[in-house]
C-alpha positions as CSV (number, residue, x, y, z in Angstrom):
1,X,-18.3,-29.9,42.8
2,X,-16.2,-32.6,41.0
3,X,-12.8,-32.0,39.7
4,X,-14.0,-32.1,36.2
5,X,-16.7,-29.5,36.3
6,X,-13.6,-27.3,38.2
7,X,-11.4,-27.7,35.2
8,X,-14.0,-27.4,32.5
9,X,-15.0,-24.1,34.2
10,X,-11.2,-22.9,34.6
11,X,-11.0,-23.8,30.5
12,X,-14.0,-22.3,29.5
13,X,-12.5,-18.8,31.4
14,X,-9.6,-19.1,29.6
15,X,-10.9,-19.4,26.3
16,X,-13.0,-16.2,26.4
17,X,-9.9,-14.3,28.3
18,X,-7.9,-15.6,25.4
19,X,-10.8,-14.5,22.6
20,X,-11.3,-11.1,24.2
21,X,-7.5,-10.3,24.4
22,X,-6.9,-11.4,21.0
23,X,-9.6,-8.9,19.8
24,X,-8.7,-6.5,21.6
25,X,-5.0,-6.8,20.3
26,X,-6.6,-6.7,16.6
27,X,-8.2,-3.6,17.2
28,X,-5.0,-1.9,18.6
29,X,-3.0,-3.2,15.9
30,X,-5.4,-2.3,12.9
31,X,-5.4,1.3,14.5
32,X,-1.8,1.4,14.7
33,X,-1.4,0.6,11.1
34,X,-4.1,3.1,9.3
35,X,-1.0,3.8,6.9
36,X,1.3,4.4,10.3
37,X,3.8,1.7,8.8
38,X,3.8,-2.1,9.5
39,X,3.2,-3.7,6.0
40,X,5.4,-4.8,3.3
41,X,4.4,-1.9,1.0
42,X,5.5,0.3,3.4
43,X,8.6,-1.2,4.2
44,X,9.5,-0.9,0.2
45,X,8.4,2.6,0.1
46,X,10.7,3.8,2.5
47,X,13.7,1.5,1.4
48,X,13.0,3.4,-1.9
49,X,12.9,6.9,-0.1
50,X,16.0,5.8,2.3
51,X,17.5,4.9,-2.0
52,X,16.5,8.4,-2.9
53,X,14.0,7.0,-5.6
54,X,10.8,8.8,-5.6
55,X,7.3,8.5,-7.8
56,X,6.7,10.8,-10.2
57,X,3.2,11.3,-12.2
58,X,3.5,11.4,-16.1
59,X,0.1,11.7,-17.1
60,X,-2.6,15.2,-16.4
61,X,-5.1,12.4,-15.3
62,X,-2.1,10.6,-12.8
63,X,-3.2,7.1,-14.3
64,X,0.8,6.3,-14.6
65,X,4.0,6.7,-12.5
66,X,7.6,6.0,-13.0
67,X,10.5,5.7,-10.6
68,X,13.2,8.0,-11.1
69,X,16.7,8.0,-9.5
């Protein structure tokens, strides 16, 4: 077996090891963050709780919401 076909093989392992544990690593992460915290939206919300600022409906059919200190 010739040097090359060595390497090739040894870059063709790495490249599915790499695939696999970046999938895997998606999956963990998009478990994690079912609404568990992580995004930018969450990150306001809870400056705005940590504010004492909280959402309050206006409407019977909760189409609208204002902040209210």
């Amino acid at each position: 077996m010739s040097i090359q076909l060595i390497l090739t093989y040894l870059i063709i392992i790495y490249a599915v090891g790499y695939t696999f544990y970046q999938l895997v690593q998606m999956i963990k992460k998009q478990k994690e963050s079912a609404c568990g915290g992580g995004c930018s939206g969450c990150d306001f919300k809870n400056e705005l709780k940590n504010k004492g600022i909280h959402a309050i409906s206006i409407d019977k059919n909760n189409k609208f919401t204002y902040l209210k200190n």
